[in-house]
N, C-alpha and C positions, 0 to 999 in steps of 0.2 A: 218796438221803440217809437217815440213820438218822434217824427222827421224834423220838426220844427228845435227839439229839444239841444242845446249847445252840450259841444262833448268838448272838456276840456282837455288839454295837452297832456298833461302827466296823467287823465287815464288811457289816453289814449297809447301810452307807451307801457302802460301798463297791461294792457287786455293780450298783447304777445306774452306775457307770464303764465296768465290765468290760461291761455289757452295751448303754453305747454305741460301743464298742470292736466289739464285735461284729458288730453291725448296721450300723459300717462293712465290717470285715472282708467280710459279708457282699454288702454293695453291690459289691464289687470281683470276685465272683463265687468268692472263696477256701471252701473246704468245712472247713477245719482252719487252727486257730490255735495255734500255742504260749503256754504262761505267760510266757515271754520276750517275745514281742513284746507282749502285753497290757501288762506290768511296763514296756517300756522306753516304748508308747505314753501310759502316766501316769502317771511320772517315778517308779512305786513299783517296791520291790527284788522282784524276782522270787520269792526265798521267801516271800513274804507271798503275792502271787499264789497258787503253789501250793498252801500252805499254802487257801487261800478255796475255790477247784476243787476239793480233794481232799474239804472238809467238802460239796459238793453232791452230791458221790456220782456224779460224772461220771468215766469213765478214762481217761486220757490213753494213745497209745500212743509209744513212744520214736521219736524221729527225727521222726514226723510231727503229734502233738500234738494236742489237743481237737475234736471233731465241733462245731463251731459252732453249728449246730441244737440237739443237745443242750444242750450248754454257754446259749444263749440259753431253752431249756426251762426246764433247770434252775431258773433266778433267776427266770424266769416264776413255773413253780411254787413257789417259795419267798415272795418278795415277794407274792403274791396276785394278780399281775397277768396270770393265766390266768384267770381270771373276771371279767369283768366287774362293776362295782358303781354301782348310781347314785348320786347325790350329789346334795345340796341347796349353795346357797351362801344362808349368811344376812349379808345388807349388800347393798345392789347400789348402793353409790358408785361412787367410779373406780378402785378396787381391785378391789373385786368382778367389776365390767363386763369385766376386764383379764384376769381368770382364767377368768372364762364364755368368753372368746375364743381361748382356747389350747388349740387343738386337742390338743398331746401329750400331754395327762394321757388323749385316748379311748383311746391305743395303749399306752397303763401300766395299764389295769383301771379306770380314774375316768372315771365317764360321767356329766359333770355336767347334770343334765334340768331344773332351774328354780335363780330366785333367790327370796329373802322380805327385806321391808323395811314399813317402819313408815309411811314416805314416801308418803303420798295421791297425790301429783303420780309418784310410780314405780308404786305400783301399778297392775297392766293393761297394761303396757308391756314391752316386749321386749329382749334385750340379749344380742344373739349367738345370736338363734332360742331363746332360751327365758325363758319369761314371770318377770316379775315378782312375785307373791303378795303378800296380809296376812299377817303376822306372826300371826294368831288362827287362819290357816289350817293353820298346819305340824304339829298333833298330826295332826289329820285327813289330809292328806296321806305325813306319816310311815312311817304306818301303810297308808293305803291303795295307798304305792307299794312300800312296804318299804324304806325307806332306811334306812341303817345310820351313812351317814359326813356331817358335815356341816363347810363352811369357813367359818371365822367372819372377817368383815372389817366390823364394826361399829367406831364411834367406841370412844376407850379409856373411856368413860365409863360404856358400855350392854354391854362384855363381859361381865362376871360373870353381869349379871342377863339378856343375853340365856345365855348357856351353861347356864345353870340352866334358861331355859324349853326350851333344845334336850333339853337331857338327861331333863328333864317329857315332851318330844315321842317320846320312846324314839330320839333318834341315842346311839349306842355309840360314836363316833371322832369327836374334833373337830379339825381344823385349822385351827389358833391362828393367824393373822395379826396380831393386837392386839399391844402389849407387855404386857399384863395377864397375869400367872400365877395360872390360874385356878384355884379351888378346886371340886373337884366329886368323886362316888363313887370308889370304888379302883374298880369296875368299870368304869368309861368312860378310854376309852385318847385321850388329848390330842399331839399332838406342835405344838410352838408353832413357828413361824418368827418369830426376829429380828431382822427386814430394819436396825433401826436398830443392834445389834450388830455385824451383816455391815457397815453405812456407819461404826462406828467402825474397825474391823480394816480396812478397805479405806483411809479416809481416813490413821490413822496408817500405814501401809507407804509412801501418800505423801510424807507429811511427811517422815519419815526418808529417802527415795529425794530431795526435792529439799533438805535441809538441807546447807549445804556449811559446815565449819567456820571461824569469824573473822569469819561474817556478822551474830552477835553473835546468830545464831536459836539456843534452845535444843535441845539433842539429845535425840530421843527413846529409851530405851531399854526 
């Protein structure tokens, strides 16, 4: 792939498909995928597909189609997820506890190695084999482990001012779980998840799925 080459956003949210795609491919014992089947296994038009492969610098050959190894490299390489990274998680409620638990972030490059919270009764405590901390400990550790990325699952109340004391602790990536949009330097890279977002867009496609007309239910459009 050309370094210099701009990768935009939506395929960059795309290449996690493509590359579970793969790693079934893979499982089935297949050495080469076409952009066809990737395209029709997630309902996307195949010039897109190609169109994504061609920007990773991978070549396909005709009739027989992408080296999966490769192809699974490539977005490795790209995404970051050929290195390794350790991670802090700051909150260790039941969100928190829920993401220390989820082994698939070790095999995407996230190697989550402790939590921190403010909570006396959590502190010193464990939660999915890795400890707990004070909140006064993480510049110090920060630094002495080299962290870089950190997931924020604190109440909406204590995000701002916990993200401020992250970004004081020298983390560069935060992963937003709060609804809170945070305010912090241009150089610190934040990507927020919003789960309550995701439960409006999931609830409304219900709503409309079970509205039948005459029932005097209003239609959602």
């Amino acid at each position: 792939m050309n370094p210099n080459q701009v990768i935009s956003l939506p395929m960059i949210k795309r290449l996690p498909l493509y590359f579970r795609v793969l790693e079934k491919v893979e499982e089935q014992g297949a050495l080469t995928v076409s952009s066809a089947v990737i395209a029709e296994e997630l309902g996307l038009e195949p010039v897109q597909v190609r169109k994504d492969l061609a920007a990773l610098g991978v070549v396909g050959q005709p009739r027989i189609g992408f080296e999966v190894s490769k192809l699974m490299g490539a977005i490795r390489a790209l995404l970051g997820w050929d290195n390794s990274r350790d991670v802090f998680i700051i909150g260790a409620g039941n969100l928190g506890a829920a993401l220390a638990g989820y082994n698939v972030f070790k095999s995407h490059g996230m190697n989550i190695v402790a939590a921190f919270d403010t909570d006396p009764e959590k502190i010193g405590q464990e939660i999915h084999g890795k400890m707990i901390f004070d909140m006064e400990r993480l510049w110090e550790l920060v630094h002495r482990m080299h962290v870089h990325i950190g997931i924020l699952t604190v109440p909406v109340d204590a995000a701002q001012r916990t993200a401020e004391l992250m970004v004081n602790a020298g983390i560069r990536a935060i992963w937003n779980f709060t609804p809170v949009k945070l305010t912090v330097p241009e150089n610190i890279v934040v990507e927020r998840v919003d789960l309550l977002a995701s439960l409006a867009v999931l609830t409304r496609g219900l709503r409309k799925l079970l509205d039948v007309p005459g029932t005097g239910e209003a239609k959602i459009e």
